[in-house]
C-alpha positions in Angstrom: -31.9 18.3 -79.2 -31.7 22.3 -79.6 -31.7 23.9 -75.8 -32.4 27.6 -75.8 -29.9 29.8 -73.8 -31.3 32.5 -73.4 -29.3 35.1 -71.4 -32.0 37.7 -70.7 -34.5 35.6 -69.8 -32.4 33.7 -66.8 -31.7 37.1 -66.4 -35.1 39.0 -65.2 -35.9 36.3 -62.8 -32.8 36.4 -61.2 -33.4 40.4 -60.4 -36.8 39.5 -59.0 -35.2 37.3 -56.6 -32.7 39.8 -55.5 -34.3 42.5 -55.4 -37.1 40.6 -53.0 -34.4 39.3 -50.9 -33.4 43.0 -50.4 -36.5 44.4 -49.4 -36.2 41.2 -46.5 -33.1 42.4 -45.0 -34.1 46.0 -45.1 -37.3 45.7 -43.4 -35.5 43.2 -40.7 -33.0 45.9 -40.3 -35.5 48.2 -39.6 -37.8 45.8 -36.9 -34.0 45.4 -35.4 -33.6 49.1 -35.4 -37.0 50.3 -34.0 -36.8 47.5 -31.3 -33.0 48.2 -29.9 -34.0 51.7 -30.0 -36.9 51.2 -27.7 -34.5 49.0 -25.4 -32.4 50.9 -24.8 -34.3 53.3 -22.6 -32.8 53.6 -19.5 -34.5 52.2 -16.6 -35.9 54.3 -13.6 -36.6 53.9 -10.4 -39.8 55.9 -8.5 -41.5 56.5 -5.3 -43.7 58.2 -3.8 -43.7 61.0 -0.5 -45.6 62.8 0.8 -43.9 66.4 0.7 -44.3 69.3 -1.8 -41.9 69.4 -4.7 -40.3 72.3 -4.1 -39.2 71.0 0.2 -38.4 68.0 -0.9 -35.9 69.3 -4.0 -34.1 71.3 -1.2 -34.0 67.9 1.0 -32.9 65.7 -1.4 -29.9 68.3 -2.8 -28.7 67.9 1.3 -29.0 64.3 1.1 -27.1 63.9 -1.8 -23.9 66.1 -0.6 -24.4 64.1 2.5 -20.7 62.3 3.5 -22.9 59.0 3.5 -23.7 59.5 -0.6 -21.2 62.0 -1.4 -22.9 63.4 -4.8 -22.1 66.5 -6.0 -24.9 67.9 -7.3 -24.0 70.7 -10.4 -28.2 71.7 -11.5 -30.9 71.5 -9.7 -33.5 73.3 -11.7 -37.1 72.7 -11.2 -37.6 69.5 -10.6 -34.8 68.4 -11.8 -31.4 67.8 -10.1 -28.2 66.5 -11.6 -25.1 65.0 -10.1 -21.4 64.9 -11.4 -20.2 62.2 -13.0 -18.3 59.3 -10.2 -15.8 57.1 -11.6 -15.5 53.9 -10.8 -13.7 50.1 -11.8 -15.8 49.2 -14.5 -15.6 45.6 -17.2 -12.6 43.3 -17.1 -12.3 42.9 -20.6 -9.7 39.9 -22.1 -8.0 37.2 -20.8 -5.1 35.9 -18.5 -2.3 38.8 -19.5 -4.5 40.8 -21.9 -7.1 41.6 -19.1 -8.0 45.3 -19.2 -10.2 47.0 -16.9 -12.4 49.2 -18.6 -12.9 52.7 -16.6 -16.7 53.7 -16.0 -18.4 56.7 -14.7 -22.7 56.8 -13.6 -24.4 60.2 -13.1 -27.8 60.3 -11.3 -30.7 62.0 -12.7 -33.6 62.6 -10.3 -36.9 64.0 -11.3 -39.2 65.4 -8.8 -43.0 65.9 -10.0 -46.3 66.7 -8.3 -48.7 63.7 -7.8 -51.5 63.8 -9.9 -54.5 65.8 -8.2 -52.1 66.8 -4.8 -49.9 69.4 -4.7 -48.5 68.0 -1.1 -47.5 64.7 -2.4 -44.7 64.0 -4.8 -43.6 61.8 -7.2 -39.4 60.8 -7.3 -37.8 59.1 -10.5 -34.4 58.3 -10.2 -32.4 57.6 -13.9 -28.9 56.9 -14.2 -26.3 57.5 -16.9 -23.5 55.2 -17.1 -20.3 55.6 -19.3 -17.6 53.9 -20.2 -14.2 53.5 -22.4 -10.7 51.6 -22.8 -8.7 54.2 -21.7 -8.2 58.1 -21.4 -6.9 58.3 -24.6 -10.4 56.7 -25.7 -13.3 59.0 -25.6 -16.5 58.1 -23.4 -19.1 56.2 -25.0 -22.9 55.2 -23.6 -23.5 52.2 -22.1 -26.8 50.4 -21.0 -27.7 50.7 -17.8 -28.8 48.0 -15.5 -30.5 47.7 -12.7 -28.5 46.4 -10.5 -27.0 49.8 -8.8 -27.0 50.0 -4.7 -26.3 53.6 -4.9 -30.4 54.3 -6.1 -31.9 52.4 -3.3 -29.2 54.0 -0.7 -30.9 57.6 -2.0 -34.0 56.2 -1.7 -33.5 55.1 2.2 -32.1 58.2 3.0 -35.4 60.2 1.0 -37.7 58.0 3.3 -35.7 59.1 6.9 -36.5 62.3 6.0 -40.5 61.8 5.2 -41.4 60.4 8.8 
């Protein structure tokens, strides 16, 4: 019995397989890519008033330096208005003697737009921006936001004491 080893042969299939199996993983990578990208928008919160944009810019920037809230606001620009950063306890990271509390800051972004076919109602969106790291000798990296922040709804209460 003669068997015929041939090396090239063995060869070409096995490149067809590989190559195949590459062109799997980079198109997974890429579905993983395109959808954590679209994920990890940040989530918003709006509502609706009935006040013209440019009042109710001016109310909400007294609201927010209100002692209640205590925001600093450093732009407010056309619909747009921007608070400093407020640190806070963030993660507890580890366990039993390695715990380490991660610090964390959040800055509110609110956008203020004209409803749709009335220029005396508007239209609030509130976006935050939450960061975090180790330590100070650890620069500040994004984290994903969640919903679960008391500080949006408190703004929002406050907004709604001043429309009625």
């Amino acid at each position: 019995m003669k068997r015929n080893y041939n090396l090239f042969e063995n060869l070409g299939k096995q490149k067809t397989i590989s190559t195949s199996w590459l062109w799997v993983i980079l198109m997974y990578s890429i579905i993983f890519i395109l959808v954590s990208c679209a994920a990890s928008r940040p989530p918003s919160f709006t509502m609706n008033y009935n006040i013209p944009p440019v009042i109710l810019q001016e109310k909400i920037k007294t609201i927010l330096d209100d002692p209640s809230l205590n925001l600093n606001v450093i732009s407010a620009y056309e619909g747009r208005i921007e608070t400093e950063f407020e640190d806070y306890p963030g993660e507890v990271h580890g366990y039993l003697w390695f715990k380490k509390i991660w610090q964390e800051r959040i800055k509110y972004i609110i956008i203020i737009k004209q409803s749709w076919g009335n220029s005396q109602n508007s239209e609030v969106t509130i976006y935050t921006e939450i960061e975090h790291r180790l330590n100070d000798r650890f620069e500040w990296e994004r984290k994903k936001t969640n919903n679960k922040n008391n500080k949006i709804s408190e703004i929002f209460q406050n907004i709604d004491r001043i429309d009625k």
